[in-house]
C-alpha positions as CSV (number, residue, x, y, z in Angstrom):
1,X,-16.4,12.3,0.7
2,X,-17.0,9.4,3.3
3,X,-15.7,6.6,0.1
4,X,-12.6,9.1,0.0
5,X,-11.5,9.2,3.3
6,X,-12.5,5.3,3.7
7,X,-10.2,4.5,1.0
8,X,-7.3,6.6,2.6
9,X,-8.4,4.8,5.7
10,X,-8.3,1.4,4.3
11,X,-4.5,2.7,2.6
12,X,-2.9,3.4,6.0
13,X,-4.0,0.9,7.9
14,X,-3.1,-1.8,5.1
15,X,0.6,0.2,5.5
16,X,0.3,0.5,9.3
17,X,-0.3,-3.0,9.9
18,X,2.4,-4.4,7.6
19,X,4.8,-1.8,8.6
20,X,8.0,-3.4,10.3
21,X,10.6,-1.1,12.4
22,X,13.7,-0.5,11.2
23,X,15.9,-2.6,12.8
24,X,19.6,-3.2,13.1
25,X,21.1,-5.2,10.2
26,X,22.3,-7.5,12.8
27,X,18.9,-8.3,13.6
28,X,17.2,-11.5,12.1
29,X,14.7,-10.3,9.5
30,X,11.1,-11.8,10.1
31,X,8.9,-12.2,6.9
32,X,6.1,-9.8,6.1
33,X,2.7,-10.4,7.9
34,X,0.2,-10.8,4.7
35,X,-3.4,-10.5,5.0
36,X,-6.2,-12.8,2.8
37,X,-8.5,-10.5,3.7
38,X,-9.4,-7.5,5.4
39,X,-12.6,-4.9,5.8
40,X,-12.3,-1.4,7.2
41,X,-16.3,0.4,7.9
42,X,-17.3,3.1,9.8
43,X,-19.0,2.0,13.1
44,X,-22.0,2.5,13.4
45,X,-22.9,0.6,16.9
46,X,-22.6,3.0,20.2
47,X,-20.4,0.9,21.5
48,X,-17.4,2.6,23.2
49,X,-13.5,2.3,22.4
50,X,-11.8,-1.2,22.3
51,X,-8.1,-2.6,21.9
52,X,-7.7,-4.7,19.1
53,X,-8.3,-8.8,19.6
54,X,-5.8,-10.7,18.0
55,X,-5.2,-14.4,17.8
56,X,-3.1,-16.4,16.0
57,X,-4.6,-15.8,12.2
58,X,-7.3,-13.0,13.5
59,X,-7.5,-9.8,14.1
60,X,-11.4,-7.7,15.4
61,X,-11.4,-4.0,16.3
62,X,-14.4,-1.9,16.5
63,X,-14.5,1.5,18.2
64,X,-11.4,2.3,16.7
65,X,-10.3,5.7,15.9
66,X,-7.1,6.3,13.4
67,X,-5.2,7.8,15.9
68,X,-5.6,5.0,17.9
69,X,-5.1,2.6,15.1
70,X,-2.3,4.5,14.1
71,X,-0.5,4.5,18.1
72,X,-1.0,0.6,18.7
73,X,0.6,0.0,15.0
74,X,3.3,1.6,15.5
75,X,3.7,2.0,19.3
76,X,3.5,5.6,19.7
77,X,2.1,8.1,22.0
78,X,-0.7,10.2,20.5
79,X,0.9,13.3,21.0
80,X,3.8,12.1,18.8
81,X,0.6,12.0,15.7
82,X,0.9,15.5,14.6
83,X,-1.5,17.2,11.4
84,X,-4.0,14.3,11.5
85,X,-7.7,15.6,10.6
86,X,-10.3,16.1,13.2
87,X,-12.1,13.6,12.1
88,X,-8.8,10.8,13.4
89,X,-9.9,11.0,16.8
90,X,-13.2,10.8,16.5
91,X,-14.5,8.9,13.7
92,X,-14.7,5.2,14.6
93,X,-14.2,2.5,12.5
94,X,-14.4,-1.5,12.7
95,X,-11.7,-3.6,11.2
96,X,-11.6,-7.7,10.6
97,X,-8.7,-9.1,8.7
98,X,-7.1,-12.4,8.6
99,X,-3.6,-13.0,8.2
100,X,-2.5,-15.6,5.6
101,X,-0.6,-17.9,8.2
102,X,-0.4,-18.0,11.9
103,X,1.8,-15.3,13.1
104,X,2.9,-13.9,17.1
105,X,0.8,-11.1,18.2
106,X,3.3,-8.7,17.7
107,X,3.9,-9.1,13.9
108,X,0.3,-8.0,13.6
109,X,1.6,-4.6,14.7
């Protein structure tokens, strides 16, 4: 059960991060952020909740729920995540990826 739901984990945040807003045509297109490589586990530390530290190529989360994951992706309000399992706002995970090139903060999103 846990592989499951780490794989469906793994899934949405690989589409969360990469997601782009839809824009206006009108609007210059910026390329796709791609990541080399990425890791999604369960946290296992006590540690309490963190934002997400990015840099240029990086990005380091731990303490994250998918609910939160899922609101600083894609700049929601957690009541605006509706039918999510229990388990997506409490269930912590720790994710390291880097991105393929150096890219703004806010194409990580």
């Amino acid at each position: 059960m846990r592989h499951r739901v780490l794989q469906t984990l793994s899934a949405i945040l690989a589409l969360a991060l990469l997601g782009q807003a839809q824009t206006p045509t009108a609007a210059p297109r910026r390329s796709a952020l791609a990541f080399e490589v990425a890791s999604v586990k369960l946290d296992k530390s006590d540690g309490g909740r963190s934002a997400p530290v990015i840099d240029s190529q990086l990005l380091s989360w731990q303490g994250a729920t998918l609910k939160r994951m899922i609101s600083e992706a894609y700049n929601v309000e957690f009541a605006q995540i509706l039918g999510a399992p229990a388990w997506a706002d409490t269930e912590r995970y720790e994710v390291q990826a880097r991105a393929g090139s150096p890219s703004p903060r806010d194409q990580f999103r």
